[in-house]
C-alpha positions, 0 to 999 in steps of 0.5 A: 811704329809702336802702337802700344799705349798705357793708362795715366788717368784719363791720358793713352801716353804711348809706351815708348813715351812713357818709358821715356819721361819715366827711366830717363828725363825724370830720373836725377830730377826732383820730381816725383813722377805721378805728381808730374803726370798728374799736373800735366793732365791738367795743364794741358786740357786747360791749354787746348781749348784756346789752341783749337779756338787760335787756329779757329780764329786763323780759319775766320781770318783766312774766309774774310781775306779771301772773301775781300780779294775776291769782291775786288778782283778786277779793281785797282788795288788800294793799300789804305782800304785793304789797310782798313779792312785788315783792322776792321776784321782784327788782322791787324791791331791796334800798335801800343805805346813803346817800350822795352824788353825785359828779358833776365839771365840771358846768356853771354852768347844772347846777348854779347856775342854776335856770330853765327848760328846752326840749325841741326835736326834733333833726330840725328845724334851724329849731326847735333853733336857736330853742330854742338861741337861747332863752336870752335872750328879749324880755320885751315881745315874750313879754307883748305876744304872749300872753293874759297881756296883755289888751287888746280889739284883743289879736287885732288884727295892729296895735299895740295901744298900751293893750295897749303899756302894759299890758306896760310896766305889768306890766315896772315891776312886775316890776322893782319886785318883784325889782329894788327901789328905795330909796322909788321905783318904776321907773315914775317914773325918768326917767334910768340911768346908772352912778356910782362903780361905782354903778347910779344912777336918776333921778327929777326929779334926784333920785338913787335906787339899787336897795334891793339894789345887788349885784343891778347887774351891769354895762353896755353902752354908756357910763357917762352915756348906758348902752344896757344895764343887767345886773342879777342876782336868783338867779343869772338876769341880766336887761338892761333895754335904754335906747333913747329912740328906739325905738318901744316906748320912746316912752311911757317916760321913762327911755328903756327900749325892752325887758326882755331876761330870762335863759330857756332856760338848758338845751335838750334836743336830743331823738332820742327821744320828740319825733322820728319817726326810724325809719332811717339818713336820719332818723338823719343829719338828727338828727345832722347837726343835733347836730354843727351845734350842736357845731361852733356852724355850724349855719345855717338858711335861711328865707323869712318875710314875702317875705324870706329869713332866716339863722338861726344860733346867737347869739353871747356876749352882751358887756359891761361889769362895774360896775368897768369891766372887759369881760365876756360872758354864754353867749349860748346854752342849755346844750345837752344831747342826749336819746338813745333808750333801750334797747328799739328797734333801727335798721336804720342798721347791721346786725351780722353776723346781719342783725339791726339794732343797739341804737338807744341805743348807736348814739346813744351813739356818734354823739352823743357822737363829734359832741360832741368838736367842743365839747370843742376848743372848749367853746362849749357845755359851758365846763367840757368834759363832754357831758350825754346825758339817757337815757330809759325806763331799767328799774331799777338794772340798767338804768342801770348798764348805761347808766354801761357804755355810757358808759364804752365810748364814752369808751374809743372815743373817747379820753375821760377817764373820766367825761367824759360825764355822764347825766340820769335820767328818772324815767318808769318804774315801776321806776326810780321805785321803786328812784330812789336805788339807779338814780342810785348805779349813775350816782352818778359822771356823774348832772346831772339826774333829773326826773318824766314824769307821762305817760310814768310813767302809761303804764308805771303802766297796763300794768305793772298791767294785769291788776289791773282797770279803771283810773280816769279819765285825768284822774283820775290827777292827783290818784292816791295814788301821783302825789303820792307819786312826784312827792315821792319824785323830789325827796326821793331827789335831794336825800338824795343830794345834788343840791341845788347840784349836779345838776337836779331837774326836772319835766315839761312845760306842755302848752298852748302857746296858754295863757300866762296860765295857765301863769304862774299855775299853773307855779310849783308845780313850783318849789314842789315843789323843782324848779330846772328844769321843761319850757316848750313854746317859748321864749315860754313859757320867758321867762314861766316864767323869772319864776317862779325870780326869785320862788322861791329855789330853793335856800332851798326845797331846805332847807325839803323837805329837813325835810318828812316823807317819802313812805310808800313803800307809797303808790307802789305804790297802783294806780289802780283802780277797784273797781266803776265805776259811769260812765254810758254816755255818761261811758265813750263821752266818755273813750274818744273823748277819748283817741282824738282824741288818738290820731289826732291826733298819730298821723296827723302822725307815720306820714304826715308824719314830724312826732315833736313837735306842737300838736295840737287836743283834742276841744275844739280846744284846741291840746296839745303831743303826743309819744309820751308822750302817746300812751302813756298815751291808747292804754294807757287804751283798752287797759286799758279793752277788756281789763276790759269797760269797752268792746269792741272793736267800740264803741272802733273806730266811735270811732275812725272818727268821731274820724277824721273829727274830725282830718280836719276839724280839719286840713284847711287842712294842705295836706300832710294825707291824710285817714284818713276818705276810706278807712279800709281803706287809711289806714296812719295809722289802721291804726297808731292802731287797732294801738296801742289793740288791740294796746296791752296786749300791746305791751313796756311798753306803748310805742308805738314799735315800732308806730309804727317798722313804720308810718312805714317802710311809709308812707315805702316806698310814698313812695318 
């Protein structure tokens, strides 16, 4: 852990930091490096005062809800006067006129191409090029891979030829589907070729061509004999790639080797809830990684199998339109950069007092500095904006602080206003409840909002913590106000004018083992009018990428656009339970559950720094965890212990037998320290059992400023 800093007028800036902005981020930019020092010094003291007096204001909310539920607990619950209540105090506002976005240059991916969307943690090269690369994806490899495809030899590492078929079988149908001939089906072509600009296939010389034939694009190859057919359905391209000779077309008369389908269309690059980063060397390797990405020279170097790979960013995939003339398609996701929020601090810099800066301004800065790389070039971002998705924001208040942290980076940086554009997550109790006066306040650089079930449970838990008992976590799902919220989100974002502009999206699958699942159950978010939704890797983003060739998301735009709207009063339905009547065995289930997914993840990120997972439940079922998913597990126990549900003392001899659980359950991890061997002096452990008994008196209930304490005493005796 570097320690070293340096002098910049009045600044301590970490060496390694320094080095960084200096040789690397500013180096090829027009920016003289002392101006930009300079400058930032005095963007950020006139920032961070209204950061400390924000989250001031958080604290008072917080004291007069509580103080509320408090003079009220035993009473009936009443949503109109706690409704008043909430606009007395300034918690709720005053809902302005409508109107509309008035977002400019977004990309084509933004605001046309409703898919998937990956979330990839920042410090892992390796991942964020896969994820990058993620664009396009092997439609046979993604089946053939999965437990979408069954087949009796599915676990052997041996091709399976029936379970080769069954992914041929299941393609056809997916090209009949969406792709559909004049009175045939693609399992009896047995030629492609191009004719009079023409896509034209063949079945025993018989000439058949697509029922819809805009849907042909272009090609690869020659016109007689094409290696590449690009076809089009609601804006997703797909290749069918014609190779006789290959091994996975042997069987298949027209020659077709693989469906390359259109997947990732955006990515979020992600600082925050995926990333253990916790100081300056942290902080460089994420944003060593960004400025890769924006350069486009970000290279990895990897063994596999006993060979050393290279990966690297893909390059434009080239082609030939149908009236001949050459043509490419972004080869890439649309990267956009996830920022932390407004809470934690980062020792990378130090102001004047000692005291440590804002970590989202500082991300703020450095993101967007690396960023002026792609507007010289614009590989990434063709129409040269720079999308910052900014998470845990409070309010109106808060995003228009945001907008001003922008508009300083712009000024910084020699930006044209409103260059950098803001994705909105609605994952906190007071955004959701103010969304439309939030996205007014960004309403001239909002791309995106999009619902966080977890992140928004944790904020619903403590937020209500003095309010009684809450119900079970698998319970929430299907709570009043989660329906109403995930509603809300897209009526609001529709009202105001997202529909062909801005993303609406939703969160993410979390069991990355379950594909079949998932295709069968992922489509309700596009249902629900979402034209992006949160894929775990980019196997899953090519079988979700399925679901938005069966829906036209923006003919469902409209449908919503005249269902009736939520009752607000169901928002602030708090989901308690008045008199709990679980058996002792349902109480000591819950809690062990959520502490196995405490330990689990905690004890990856405190000892090895890993901020994102797969991690096993209590039934070794593999999850995807991040600190959202922690939120929600170490507020539930919390809300639990303060109601009487449990006691401390019965939460903890859980928690040590749910060590030893994950100790079991990662023992073939030869980088594993054991939290069982001795509880005393397990710092993983001690940060897991802090996060469940200091939960309720965390800063909305967050997990992140423990975990930051933990880590940097972790690394410290590391080094």
């Amino acid at each position: 852990m570097s320690k070293n800093y340096i002098k910049v007028n009045s600044l301590s800036v970490s060496e390694r930091l320094l080095n960084f902005v200096n040789r690397e981020a500013i180096e090829g930019t027009n920016l003289n490096k002392k101006k930009f020092w300079d400058d930032f010094e005095k963007a950020i003291y006139k920032l961070i005062p209204i950061n400390k007096s924000l989250l001031q204001k958080r604290r008072i909310l917080q004291l007069e809800i509580d103080r509320w539920h408090l003079n009220n607990r035993g009473k009936n619950f009443n949503k109109i006067h706690y409704e008043n209540f909430l606009k007395k105090i300034g918690y709720l506002e005053k809902e302005g006129k409508d109107f509309k976005i008035k977002t400019k240059n977004l990309d084509y991916e933004i605001s046309k191409v409703p898919g998937p969307q990956l979330v990839v943690p920042i410090n892992n090269a390796r991942y964020v090029l896969n994820a990058a690369n993620a664009r396009y994806q092997s439609l046979y490899d993604s089946l053939y891979g999965t437990d979408v495809i069954e087949s009796e030899e599915s676990a052997n590492e041996r091709y399976d030829p029936e379970r080769g078929l069954e992914v041929i079988k299941f393609s056809k149908k997916f090209l009949d589907k969406f792709f559909t001939l004049k009175s045939e089906s693609w399992k009896n072509i047995d030629r492609i070729y191009i004719e009079d600009k023409n896509l034209v296939l063949q079945n025993y010389k018989k000439k058949i061509n697509l029922k819809n034939k805009n849907k042909f694009v272009g090609y690869r190859g020659s016109k007689d004999k094409p290696e590449a057919i690009i076809l089009k359905n609601n804006n997703l391209h797909i290749e069918i790639i014609i190779n006789p000779y290959a091994f996975s077309a042997k069987s298949d008369p027209a020659g077709i080797a693989d469906i390359i389908v259109e997947a990732a269309i955006t990515t979020i690059c992600d600082h925050e809830d995926s990333v253990a980063s916790v100081d300056a060397d942290d902080k460089v390797v994420g944003y060593r990684n960004w400025l890769g990405l924006m350069k486009g020279d970000l290279k990895v170097k990897f063994e596999k199998k006993g060979k050393l790979l290279i990966r690297k960013l893909n390059p434009d995939r080239k082609y030939i339109l149908k009236d001949g003339t050459p043509s490419k398609l972004h080869g890439r996701a649309l990267l956009l950069n996830r920022n932390t929020g407004h809470l934690m601090t980062n020792p990378s810099i130090l102001l004047e007092d000692g005291s440590e800066i804002p970590e989202g301004i500082l991300d703020a800065f450095i993101t967007c500095l690396c960023c002026l790389h792609d507007l010289k070039s614009k590989k990434n971002s063709k129409t040269g904006s720079i999308m910052i998705v900014k998470p845990k924001q409070h309010g109106p208040d808060e995003c228009g602080f945001t907008d001003l942290i922008f508009e300083k980076v712009e000024k910084v940086l020699g930006l044209e206003k409103y260059t950098i554009k803001c994705g909105i997550m609605d994952e906190e109790r007071r955004t959701t409840l103010n969304l439309k006066e939030c996205i007014r306040k960004l309403e001239n650089r909002v791309f995106f909002i999009n619902t966080g079930f977890l992140d928004r449970t944790g904020d619903e838990i403590h937020t209500s913590m003095e309010s009684g008992p809450m119900i079970k976590k698998g319970d929430m799902k299907q709570s009043v106000w989660i329906k109403a919220y995930e509603n809300n989100n897209v009526d609001i974002g529709l009202k105001c004018g997202f529909s062909g502009i801005a993303q609406i999206g939703k969160g993410m699958y979390p069991e990355p083992d379950n594909m079949s699942k998932m295709l069968n159950e992922k489509i309700v978010h596009l249902n629900a009018g979402a034209n992006c939704a949160w894929v775990p890797s980019p196997t899953a983003a090519a079988l979700h990428a399925l679901h938005y060739h069966d829906v036209d998301i923006f003919k469902r735009h409209q449908i919503i656009k005249k269902r009736k709207k939520i009752n607000k009063l169901d928002l602030l339905d708090i989901p308690t339970i008045s008199k709990p009547n679980w058996s002792k065995n349902e109480i000591r289930n819950e809690i062990a559950n959520c502490a196995q997914s405490i330990l689990g993840y905690v004890v990856r990120w405190i000892d090895q720094g890993i901020g994102c997972s797969k991690v096993p439940d209590i039934n070794n079922v593999g999850l995807m965890e991040d600190r959202a998913t922690l939120r929600i597990s170490s507020q539930h126990i919390a809300n639990w212990i303060h109601h009487g549900i449990c006691d401390a003392e019965q939460v903890m001899k859980i928690m040590k037998k749910m060590a030893i659980t994950v100790d079991e359950q990662n023992k073939t991890d030869p980088n594993y320290s054991k939290m069982s061997d001795n509880f005393n002096n397990s710092i993983a452990f001690s940060a897991a059992c802090d996060l469940v008994f200091k939960g309720r008196i965390q800063p909305s209930g967050y997990t992140e400023p423990l975990l930051h304490q933990k880590r940097l005493e972790k690394k410290s005796i590391k080094n």
